[in-house]
Biopython code that builds the backbone (N, CA, C, O; Angstrom):
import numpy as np
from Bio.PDB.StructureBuilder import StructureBuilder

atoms = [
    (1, "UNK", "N", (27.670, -27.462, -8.808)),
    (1, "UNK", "CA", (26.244, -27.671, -8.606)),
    (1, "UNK", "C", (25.919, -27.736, -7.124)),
    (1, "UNK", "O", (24.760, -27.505, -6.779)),
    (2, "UNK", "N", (26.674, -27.977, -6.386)),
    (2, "UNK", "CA", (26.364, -28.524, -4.785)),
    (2, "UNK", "C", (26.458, -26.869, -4.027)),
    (2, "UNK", "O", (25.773, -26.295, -3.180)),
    (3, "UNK", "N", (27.512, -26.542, -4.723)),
    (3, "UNK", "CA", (27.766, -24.863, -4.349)),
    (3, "UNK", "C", (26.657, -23.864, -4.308)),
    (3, "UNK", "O", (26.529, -22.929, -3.518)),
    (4, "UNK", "N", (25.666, -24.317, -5.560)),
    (4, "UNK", "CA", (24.563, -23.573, -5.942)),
    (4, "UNK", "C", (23.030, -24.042, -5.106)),
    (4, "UNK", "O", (22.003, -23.380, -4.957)),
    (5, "UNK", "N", (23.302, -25.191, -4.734)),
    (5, "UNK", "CA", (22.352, -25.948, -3.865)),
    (5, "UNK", "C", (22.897, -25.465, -2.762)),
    (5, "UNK", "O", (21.928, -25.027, -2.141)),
    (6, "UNK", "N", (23.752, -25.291, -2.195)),
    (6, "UNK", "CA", (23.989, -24.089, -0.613)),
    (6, "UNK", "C", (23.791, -23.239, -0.659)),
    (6, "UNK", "O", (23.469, -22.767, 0.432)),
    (7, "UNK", "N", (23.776, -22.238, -1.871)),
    (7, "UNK", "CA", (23.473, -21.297, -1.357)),
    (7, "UNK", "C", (22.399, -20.798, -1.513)),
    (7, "UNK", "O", (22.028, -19.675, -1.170)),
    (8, "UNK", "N", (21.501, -22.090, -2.355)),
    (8, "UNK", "CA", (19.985, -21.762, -2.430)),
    (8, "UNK", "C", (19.646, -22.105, -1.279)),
    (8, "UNK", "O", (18.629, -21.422, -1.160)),
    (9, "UNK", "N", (19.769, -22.798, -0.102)),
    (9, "UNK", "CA", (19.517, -22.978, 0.935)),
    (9, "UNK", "C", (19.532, -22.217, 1.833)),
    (9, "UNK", "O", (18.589, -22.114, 2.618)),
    (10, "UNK", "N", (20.958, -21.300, 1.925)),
    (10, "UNK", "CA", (21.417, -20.251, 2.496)),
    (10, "UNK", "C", (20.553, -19.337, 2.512)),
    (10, "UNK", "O", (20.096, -18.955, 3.589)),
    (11, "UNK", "N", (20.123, -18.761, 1.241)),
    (11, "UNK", "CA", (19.150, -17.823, 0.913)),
    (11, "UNK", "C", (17.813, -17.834, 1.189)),
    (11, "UNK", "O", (17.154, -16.803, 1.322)),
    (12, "UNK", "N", (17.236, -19.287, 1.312)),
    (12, "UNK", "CA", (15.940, -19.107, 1.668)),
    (12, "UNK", "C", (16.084, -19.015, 3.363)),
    (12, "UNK", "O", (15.208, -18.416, 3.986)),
    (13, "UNK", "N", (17.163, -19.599, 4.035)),
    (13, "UNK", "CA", (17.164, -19.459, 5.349)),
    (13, "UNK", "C", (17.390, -17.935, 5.923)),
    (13, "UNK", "O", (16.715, -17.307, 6.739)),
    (14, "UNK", "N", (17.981, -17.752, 5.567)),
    (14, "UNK", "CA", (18.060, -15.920, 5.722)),
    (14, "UNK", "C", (17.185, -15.188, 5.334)),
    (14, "UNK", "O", (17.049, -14.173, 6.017)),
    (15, "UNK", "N", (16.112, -15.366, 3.969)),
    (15, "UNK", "CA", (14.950, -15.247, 4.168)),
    (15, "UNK", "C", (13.999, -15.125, 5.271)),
    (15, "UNK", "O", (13.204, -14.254, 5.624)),
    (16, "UNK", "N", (14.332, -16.252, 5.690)),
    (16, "UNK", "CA", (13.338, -16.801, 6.685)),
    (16, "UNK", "C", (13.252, -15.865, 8.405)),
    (16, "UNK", "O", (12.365, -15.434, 9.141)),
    (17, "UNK", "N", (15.252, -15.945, 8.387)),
    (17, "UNK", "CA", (15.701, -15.328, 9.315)),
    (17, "UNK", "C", (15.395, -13.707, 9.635)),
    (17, "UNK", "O", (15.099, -13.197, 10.715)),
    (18, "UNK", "N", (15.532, -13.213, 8.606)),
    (18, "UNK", "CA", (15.185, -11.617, 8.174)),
    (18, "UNK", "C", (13.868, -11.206, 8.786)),
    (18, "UNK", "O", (13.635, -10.335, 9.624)),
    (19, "UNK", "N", (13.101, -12.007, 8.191)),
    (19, "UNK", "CA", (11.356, -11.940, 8.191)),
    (19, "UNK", "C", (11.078, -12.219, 9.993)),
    (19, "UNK", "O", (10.374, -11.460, 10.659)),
    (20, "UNK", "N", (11.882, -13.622, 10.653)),
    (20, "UNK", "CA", (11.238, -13.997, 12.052)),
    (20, "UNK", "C", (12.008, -13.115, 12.998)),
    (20, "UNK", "O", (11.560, -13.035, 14.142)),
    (21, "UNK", "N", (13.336, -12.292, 12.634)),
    (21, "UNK", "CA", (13.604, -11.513, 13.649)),
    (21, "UNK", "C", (13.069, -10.429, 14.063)),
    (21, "UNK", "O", (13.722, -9.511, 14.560)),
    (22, "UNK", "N", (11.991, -10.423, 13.923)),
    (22, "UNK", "CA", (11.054, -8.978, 14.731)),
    (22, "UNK", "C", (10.290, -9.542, 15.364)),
    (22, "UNK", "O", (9.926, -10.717, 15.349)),
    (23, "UNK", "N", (9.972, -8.572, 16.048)),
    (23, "UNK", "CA", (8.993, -8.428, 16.974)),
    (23, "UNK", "C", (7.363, -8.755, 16.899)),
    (23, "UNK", "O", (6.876, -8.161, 15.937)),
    (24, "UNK", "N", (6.510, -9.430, 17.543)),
    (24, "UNK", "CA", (5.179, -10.046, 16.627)),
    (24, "UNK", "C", (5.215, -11.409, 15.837)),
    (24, "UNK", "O", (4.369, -12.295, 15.712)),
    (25, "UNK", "N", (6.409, -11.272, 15.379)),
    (25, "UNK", "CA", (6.376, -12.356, 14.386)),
    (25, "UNK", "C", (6.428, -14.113, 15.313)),
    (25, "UNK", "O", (7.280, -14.702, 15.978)),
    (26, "UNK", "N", (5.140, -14.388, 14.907)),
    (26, "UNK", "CA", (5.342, -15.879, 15.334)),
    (26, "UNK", "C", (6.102, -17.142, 14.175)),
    (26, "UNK", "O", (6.955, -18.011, 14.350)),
    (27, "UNK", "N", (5.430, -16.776, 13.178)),
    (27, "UNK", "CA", (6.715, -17.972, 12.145)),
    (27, "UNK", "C", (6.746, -17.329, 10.955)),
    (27, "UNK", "O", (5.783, -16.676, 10.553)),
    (28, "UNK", "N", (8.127, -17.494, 10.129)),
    (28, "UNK", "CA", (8.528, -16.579, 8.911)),
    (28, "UNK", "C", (8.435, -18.192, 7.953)),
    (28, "UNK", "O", (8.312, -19.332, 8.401)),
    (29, "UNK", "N", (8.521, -17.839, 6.878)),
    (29, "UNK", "CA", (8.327, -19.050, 5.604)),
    (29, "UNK", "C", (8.523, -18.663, 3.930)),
    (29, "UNK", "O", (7.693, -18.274, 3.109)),
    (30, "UNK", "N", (9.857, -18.921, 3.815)),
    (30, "UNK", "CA", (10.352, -18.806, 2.573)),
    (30, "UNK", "C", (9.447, -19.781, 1.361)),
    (30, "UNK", "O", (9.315, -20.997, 1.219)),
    (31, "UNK", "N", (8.969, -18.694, 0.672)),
    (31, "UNK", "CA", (8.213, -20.170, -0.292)),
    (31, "UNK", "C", (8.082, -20.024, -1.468)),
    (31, "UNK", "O", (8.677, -18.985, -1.751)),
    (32, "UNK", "N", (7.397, -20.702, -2.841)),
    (32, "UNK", "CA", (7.620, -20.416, -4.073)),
    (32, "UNK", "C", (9.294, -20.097, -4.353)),
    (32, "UNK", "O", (9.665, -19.068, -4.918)),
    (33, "UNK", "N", (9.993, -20.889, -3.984)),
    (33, "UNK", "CA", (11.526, -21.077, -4.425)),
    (33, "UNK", "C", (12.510, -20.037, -3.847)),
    (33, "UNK", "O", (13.696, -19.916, -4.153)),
    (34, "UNK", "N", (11.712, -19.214, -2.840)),
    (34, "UNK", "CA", (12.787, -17.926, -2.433)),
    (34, "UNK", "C", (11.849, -16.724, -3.038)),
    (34, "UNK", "O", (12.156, -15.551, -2.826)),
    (35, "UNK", "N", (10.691, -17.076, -3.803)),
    (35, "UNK", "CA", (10.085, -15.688, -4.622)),
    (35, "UNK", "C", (9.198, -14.668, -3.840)),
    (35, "UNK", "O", (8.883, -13.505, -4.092)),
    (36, "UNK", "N", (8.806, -15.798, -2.445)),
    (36, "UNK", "CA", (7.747, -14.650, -1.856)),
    (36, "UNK", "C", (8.123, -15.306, -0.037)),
    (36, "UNK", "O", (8.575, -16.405, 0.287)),
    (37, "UNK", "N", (7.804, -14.377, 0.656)),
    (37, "UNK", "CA", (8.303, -14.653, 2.357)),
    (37, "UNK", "C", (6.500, -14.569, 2.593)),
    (37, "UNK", "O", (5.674, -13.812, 2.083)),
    (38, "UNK", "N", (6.354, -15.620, 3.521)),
    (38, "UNK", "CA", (5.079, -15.125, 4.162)),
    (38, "UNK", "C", (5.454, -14.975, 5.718)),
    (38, "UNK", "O", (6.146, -15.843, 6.250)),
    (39, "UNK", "N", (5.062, -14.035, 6.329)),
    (39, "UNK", "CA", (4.866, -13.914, 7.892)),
    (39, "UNK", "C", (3.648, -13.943, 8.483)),
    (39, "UNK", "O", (2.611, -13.304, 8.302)),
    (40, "UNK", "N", (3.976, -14.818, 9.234)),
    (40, "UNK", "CA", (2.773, -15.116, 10.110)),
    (40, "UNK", "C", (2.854, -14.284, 11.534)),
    (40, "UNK", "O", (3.795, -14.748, 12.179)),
    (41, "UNK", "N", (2.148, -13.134, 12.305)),
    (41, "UNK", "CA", (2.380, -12.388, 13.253)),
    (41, "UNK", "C", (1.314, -12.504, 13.904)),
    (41, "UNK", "O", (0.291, -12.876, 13.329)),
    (42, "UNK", "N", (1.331, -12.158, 15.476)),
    (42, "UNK", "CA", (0.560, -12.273, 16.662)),
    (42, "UNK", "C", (-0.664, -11.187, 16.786)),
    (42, "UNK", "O", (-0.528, -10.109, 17.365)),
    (43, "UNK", "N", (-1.799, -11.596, 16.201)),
    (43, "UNK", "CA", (-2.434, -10.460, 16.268)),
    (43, "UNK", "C", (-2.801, -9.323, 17.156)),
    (43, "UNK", "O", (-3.296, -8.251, 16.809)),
    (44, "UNK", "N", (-2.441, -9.771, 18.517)),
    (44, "UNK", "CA", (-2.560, -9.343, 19.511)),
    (44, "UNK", "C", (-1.612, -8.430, 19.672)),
    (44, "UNK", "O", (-1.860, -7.372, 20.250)),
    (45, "UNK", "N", (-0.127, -8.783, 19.070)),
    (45, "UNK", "CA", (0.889, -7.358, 18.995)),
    (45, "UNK", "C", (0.885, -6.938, 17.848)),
    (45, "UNK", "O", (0.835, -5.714, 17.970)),
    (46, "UNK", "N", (0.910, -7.221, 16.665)),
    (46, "UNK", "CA", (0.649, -6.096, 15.531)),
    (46, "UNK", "C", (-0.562, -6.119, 15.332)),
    (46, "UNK", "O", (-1.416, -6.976, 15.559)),
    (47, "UNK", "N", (-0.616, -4.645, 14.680)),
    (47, "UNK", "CA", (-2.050, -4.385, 14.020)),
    (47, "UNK", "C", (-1.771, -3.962, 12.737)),
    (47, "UNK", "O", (-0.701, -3.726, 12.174)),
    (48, "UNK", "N", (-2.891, -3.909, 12.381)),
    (48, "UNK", "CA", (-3.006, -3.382, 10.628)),
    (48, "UNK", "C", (-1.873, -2.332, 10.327)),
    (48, "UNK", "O", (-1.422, -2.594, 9.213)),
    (49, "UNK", "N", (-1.305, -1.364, 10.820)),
    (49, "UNK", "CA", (-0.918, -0.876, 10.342)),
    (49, "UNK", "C", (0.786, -1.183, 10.635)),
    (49, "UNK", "O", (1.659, -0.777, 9.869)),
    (50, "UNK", "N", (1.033, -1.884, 11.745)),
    (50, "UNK", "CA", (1.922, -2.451, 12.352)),
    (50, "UNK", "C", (2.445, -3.556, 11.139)),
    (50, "UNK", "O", (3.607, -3.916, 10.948)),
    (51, "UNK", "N", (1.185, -3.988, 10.362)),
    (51, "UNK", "CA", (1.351, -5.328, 9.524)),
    (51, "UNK", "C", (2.174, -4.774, 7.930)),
    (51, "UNK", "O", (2.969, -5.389, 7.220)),
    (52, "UNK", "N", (1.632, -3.486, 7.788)),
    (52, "UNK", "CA", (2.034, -2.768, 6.628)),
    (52, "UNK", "C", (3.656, -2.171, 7.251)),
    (52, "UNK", "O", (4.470, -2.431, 6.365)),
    (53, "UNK", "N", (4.150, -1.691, 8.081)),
    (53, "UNK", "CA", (4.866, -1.343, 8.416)),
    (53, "UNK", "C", (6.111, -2.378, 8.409)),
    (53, "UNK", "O", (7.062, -1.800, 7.883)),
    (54, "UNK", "N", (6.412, -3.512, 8.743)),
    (54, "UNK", "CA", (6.505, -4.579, 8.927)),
    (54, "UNK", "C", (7.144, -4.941, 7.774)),
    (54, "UNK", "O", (8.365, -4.869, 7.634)),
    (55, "UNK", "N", (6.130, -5.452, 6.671)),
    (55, "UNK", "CA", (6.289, -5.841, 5.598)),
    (55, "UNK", "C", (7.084, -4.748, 4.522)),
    (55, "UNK", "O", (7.765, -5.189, 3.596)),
    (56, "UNK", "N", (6.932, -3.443, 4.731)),
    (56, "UNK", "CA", (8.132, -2.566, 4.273)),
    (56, "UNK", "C", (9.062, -2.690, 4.553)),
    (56, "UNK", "O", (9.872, -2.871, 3.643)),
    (57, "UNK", "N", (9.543, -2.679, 5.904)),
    (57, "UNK", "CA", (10.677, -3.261, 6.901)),
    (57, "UNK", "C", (11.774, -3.961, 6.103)),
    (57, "UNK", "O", (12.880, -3.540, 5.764)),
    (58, "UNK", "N", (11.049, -5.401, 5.846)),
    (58, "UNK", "CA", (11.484, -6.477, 5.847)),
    (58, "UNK", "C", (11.562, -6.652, 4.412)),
    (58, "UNK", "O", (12.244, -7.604, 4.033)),
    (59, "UNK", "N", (10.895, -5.790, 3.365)),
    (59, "UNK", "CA", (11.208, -5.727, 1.779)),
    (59, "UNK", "C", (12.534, -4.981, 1.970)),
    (59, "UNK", "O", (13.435, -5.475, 1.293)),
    (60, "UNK", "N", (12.852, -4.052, 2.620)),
    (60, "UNK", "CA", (14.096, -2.698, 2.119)),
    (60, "UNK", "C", (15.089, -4.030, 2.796)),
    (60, "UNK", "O", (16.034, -4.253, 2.039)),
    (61, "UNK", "N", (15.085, -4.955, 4.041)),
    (61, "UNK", "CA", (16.459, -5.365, 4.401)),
    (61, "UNK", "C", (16.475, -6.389, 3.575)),
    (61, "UNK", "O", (17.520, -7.030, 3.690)),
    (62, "UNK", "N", (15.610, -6.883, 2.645)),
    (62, "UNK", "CA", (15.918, -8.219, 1.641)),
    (62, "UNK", "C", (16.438, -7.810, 0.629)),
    (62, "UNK", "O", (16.944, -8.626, -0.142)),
    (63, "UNK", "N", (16.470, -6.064, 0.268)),
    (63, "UNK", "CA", (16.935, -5.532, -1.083)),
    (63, "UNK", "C", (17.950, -5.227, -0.459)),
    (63, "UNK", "O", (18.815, -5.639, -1.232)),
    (64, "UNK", "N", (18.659, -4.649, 0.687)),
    (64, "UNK", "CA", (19.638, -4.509, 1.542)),
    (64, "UNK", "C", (20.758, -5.443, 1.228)),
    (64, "UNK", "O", (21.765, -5.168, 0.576)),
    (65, "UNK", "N", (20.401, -6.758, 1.860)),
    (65, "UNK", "CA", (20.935, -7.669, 2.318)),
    (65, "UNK", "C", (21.586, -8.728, 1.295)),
    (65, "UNK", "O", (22.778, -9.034, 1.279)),
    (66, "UNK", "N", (20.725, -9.162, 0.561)),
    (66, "UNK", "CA", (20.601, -10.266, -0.515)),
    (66, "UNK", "C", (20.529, -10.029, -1.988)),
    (66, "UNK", "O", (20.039, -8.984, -2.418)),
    (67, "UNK", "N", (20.851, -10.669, -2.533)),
    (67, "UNK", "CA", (21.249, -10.843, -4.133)),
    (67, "UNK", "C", (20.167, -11.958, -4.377)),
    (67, "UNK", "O", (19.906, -12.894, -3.621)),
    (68, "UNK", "N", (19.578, -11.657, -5.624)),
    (68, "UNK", "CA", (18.176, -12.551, -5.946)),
    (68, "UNK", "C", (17.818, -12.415, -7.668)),
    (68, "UNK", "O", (17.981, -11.297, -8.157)),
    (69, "UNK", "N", (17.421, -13.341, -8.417)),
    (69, "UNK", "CA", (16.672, -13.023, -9.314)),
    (69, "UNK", "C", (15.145, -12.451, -8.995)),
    (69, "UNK", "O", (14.307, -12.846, -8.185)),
    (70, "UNK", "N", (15.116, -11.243, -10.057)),
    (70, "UNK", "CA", (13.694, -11.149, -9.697)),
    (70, "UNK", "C", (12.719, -10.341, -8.883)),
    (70, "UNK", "O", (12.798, -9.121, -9.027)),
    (71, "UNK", "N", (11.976, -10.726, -8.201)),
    (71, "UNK", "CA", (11.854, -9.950, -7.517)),
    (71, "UNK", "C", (11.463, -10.890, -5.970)),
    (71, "UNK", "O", (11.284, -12.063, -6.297)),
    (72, "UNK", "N", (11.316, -10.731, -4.676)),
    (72, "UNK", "CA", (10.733, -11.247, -3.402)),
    (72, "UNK", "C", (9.164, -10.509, -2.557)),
    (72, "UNK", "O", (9.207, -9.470, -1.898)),
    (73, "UNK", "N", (8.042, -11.231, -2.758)),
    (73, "UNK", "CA", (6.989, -10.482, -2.741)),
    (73, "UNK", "C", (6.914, -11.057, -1.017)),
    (73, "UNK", "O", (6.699, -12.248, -0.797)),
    (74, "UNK", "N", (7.122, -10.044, 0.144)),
    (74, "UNK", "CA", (6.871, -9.895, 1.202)),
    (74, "UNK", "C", (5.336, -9.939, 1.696)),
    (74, "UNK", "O", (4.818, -8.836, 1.869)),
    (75, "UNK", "N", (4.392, -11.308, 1.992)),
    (75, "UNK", "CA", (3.269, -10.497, 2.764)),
    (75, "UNK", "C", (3.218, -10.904, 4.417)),
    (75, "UNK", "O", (3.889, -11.864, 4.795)),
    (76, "UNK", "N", (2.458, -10.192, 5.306)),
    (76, "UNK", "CA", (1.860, -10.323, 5.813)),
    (76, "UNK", "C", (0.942, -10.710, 6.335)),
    (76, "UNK", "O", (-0.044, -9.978, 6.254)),
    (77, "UNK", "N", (0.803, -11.945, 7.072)),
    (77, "UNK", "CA", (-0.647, -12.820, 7.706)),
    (77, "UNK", "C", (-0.507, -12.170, 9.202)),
    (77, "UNK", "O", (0.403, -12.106, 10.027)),
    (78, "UNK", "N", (-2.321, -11.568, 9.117)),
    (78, "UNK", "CA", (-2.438, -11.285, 10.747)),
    (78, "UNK", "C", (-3.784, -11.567, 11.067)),
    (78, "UNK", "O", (-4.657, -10.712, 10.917)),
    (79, "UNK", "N", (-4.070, -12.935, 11.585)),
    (79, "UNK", "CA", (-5.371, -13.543, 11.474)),
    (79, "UNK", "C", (-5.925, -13.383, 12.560)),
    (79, "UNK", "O", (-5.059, -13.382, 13.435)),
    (80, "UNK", "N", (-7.422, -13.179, 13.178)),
    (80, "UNK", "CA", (-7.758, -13.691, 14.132)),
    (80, "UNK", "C", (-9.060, -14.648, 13.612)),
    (80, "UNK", "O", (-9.787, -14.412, 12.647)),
    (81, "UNK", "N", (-9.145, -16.010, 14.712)),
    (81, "UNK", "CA", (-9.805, -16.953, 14.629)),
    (81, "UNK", "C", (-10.410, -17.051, 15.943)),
    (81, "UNK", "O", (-9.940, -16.772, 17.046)),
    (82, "UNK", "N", (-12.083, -17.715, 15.451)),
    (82, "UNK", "CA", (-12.960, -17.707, 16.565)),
    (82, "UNK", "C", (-13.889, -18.803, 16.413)),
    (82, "UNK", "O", (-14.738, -18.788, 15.521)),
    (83, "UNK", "N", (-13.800, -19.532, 17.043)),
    (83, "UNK", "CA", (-14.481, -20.481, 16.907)),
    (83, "UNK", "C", (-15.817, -20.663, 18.199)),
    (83, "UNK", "O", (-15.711, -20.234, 19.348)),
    (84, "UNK", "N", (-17.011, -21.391, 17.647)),
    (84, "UNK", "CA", (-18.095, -21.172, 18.630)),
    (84, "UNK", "C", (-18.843, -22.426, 18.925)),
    (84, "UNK", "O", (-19.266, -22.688, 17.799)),
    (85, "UNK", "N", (-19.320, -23.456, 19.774)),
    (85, "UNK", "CA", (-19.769, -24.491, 19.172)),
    (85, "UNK", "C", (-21.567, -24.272, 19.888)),
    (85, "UNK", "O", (-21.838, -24.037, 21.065)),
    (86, "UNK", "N", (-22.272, -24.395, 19.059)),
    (86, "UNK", "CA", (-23.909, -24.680, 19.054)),
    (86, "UNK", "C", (-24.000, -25.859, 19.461)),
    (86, "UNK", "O", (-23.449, -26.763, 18.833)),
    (87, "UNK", "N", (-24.729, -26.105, 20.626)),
    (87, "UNK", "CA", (-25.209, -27.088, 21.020)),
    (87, "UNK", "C", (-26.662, -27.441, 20.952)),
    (87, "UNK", "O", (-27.058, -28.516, 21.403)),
]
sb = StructureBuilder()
sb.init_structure("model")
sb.init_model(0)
sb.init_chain("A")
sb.init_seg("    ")
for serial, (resi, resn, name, xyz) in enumerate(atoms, 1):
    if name == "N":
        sb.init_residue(resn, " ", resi, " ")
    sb.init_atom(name, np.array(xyz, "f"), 0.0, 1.0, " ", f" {name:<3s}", serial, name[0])
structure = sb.get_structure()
């Protein structure tokens, strides 16, 4: 049991690892148990299509790389925020 608890650990960290080693990427996040990666990227270096590109990327090296039930749904966050204050 402890064996299986490492290497569920293992797996979401390499997850994690997979997803934050590129370029753009400000923070990677294994979540829903290992079922889906979200990336969070710099909007300022990727763009839309950079974001789709990306997220293909990083689906083929998780089918590559790793052994999984299931399936791992890869997305992409590329936000910009603006805030204004009325006085």
């Amino acid at each position: 049991r402890r064996e299986s608890l490492e290497s569920y650990v293992q797996r979401l960290q390499r997850l994690e690892q997979i997803a934050g080693d590129r370029p753009g990427v400000e923070k990677a996040y294994a979540v829903q148990a290992g079922r889906e990666v979200r990336i969070m990227v710099l909007p300022d270096e990727v763009d839309d299509v950079g974001a789709l590109v990306l997220a293909q990327q990083v689906a083929r090296q998780i089918e590559d790389e790793l052994t999984y039930p299931g399936q791992v749904r890869v997305t992409v966050v590329r936000e910009t925020r603006v805030t204004q204050v009325a006085q």
